[in-house]
N, C-alpha and C positions, 0 to 999 in steps of 0.2 A: 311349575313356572306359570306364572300370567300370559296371559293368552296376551299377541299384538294387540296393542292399540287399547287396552284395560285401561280404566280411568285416564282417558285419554283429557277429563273437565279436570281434572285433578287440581290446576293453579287456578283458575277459577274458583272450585268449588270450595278449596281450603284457604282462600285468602280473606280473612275475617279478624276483627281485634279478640285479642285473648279475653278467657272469660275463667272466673276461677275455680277451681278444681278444690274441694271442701276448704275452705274459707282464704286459700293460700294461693299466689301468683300461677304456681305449679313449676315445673322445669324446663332447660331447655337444654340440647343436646350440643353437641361441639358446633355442628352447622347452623344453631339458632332454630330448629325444628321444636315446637311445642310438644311437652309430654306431658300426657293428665293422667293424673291415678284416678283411675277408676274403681277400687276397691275398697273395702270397709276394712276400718282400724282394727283394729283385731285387741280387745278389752273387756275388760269387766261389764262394761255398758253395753259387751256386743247381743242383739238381741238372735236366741235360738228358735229353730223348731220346736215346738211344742213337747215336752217329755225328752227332748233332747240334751246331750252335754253342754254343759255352758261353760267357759271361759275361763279358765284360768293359771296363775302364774305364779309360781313361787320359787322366791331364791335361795338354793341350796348350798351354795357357797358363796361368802360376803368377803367382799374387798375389805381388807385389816393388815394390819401388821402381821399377822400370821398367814394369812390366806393374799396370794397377788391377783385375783381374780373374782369378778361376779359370774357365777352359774347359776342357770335356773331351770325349773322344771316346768312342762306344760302341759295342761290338761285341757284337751279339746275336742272339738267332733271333728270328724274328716269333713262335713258340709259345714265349716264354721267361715263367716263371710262371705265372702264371692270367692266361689268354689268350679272346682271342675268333677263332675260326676262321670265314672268309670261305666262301662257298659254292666259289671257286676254289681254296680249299685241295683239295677233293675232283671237282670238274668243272672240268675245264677249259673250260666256255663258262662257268662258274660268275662272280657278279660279286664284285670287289676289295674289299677291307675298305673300303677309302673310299665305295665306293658304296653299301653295305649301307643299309637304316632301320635310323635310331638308336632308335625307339620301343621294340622288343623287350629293349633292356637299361636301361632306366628305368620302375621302377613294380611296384607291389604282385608279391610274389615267394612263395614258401610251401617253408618248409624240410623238409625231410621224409629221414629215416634209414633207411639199409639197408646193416646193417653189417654181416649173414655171410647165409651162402647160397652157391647157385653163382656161377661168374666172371661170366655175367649175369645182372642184374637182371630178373627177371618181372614180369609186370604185377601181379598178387595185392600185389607186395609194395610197391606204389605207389596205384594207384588208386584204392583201396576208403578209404585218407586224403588226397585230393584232394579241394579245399573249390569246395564250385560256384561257374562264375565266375574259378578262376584261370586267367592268363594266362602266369606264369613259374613255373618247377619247378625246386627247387635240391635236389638228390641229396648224401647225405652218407653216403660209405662208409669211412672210414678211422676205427678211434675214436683215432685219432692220427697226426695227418699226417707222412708221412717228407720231414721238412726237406732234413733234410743226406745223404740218400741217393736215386738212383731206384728206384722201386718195378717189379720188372718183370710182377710179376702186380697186377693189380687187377679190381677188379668194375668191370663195363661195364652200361647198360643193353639187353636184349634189343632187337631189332628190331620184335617184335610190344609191348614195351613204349613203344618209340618211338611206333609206326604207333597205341596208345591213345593217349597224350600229343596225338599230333595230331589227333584224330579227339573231341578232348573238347576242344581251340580253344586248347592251350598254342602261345604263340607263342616260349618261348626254355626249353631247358633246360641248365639247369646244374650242375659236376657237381665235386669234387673232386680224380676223378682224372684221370691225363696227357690220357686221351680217351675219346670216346664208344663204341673199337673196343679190342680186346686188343692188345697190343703186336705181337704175329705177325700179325695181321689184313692178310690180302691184299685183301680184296672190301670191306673199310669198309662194311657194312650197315647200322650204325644211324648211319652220317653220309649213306649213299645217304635213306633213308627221313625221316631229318630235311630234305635237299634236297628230296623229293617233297612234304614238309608245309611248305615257308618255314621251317622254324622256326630260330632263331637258338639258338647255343651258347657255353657259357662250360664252360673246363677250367684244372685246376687252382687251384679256389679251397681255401683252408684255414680249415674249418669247428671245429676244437675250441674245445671250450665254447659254441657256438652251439645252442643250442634249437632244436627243431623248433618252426616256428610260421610265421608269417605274417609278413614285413618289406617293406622298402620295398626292391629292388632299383637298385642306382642305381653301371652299370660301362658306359660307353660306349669303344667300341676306339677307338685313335686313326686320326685320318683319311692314310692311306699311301698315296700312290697307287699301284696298279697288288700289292701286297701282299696274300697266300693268308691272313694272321692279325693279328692286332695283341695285344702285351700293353696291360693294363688293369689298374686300380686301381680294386678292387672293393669293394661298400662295402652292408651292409646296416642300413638304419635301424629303428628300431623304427615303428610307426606308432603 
């Protein structure tokens, strides 16, 4: 439950004209509530981690006269998109995406941008606009997401930026790009220190034209058994 008085700027701070979510108006919900997919298409063009599975689709049974249905097969990575990473991606006694709580990726979220600086994120450049009270941290470091390419440098958030996040009661952070660690990252520090706090993670979401502000977070990974990530279809609503 949200603490009294949580986003108490809330009609203020989410009263803005809509802005589009990859090239399209986006949706709206029975109440007229803005929803933006936050998430990558999921296709042939989607770009992977380096040595990674890439993408693909194929139909094994075709709509005809004989056959009433199209089925198809898919071949993909579990970090394919914007993904949720299992704590067994990084430990190995770590628990499987199916096991995970679903609570950490449903619920009041807070957008917040850091778009140059060094390749990690410090705390200065987060904390000091962290609204008291929140639970989930969605990081936006691209001011243009690279669709159709991977990106091999990105901003990561520091370790000492993590170990704040945790230590001020954030229970998921989320982030734009590939991952929480630099691509050469041997030691994964701020996925170790996210394990030490519980806190759950979402990478690769695609944030342009999205406002910093306060939304409704709402990306659960699907349930795999025995699976180190899950893609997800991410989705921020206005409150």
């Amino acid at each position: 439950m949200a603490r009294p008085g949580l986003f108490a700027e809330t009609e203020s701070d989410m009263t803005r004209s809509p802005s589009p979510t990859h090239g399209k108006a986006g949706f709206r919900d029975e109440s007229g509530r803005r929803i933006r997919d936050i998430s990558q298409p999921l296709g042939d063009k989607l770009p992977v981690w380096p040595g990674d599975t890439p993408f693909g689709l194929e139909r094994t049974w075709v709509l005809s006269d004989d056959c009433p249905v199209n089925v198809s097969r898919l071949t993909l990575s579990t970090h394919s998109g914007a993904h949720a990473d299992a704590p067994l991606h990084y430990d190995a006694a770590g628990a499987a995406i199916a096991d995970v709580d679903i609570v950490p990726y449903l619920g009041p979220a807070q957008l917040i941008s850091a778009l140059s600086g060094p390749d990690r994120i410090g705390t200065d450049e987060v904390t000091p606009y962290l609204k008291p009270g929140v639970r989930r941290v969605i990081l936006r470091t691209f001011k243009t997401f690279p669709r159709t390419h991977w990106p091999s440098r990105f901003r990561t958030p520091s370790p000492a930026l993590m170990d704040a996040l945790g230590a001020a009661g954030v229970r998921l952070i989320g982030i734009d790009a590939p991952s929480l660690d630099p691509e050469d990252a041997k030691d994964l520090l701020s996925h170790q220190v996210l394990g030490r706090w519980g806190m759950a993670v979402l990478e690769g979401l695609v944030l342009d034209g999205v406002p910093d502000g306060l939304y409704e977070l709402i990306a659960p990974p699907l349930r795999i058994t025995g699976a180190d990530a899950s893609p997800v279809r991410a989705l921020l609503r206005d409150l």
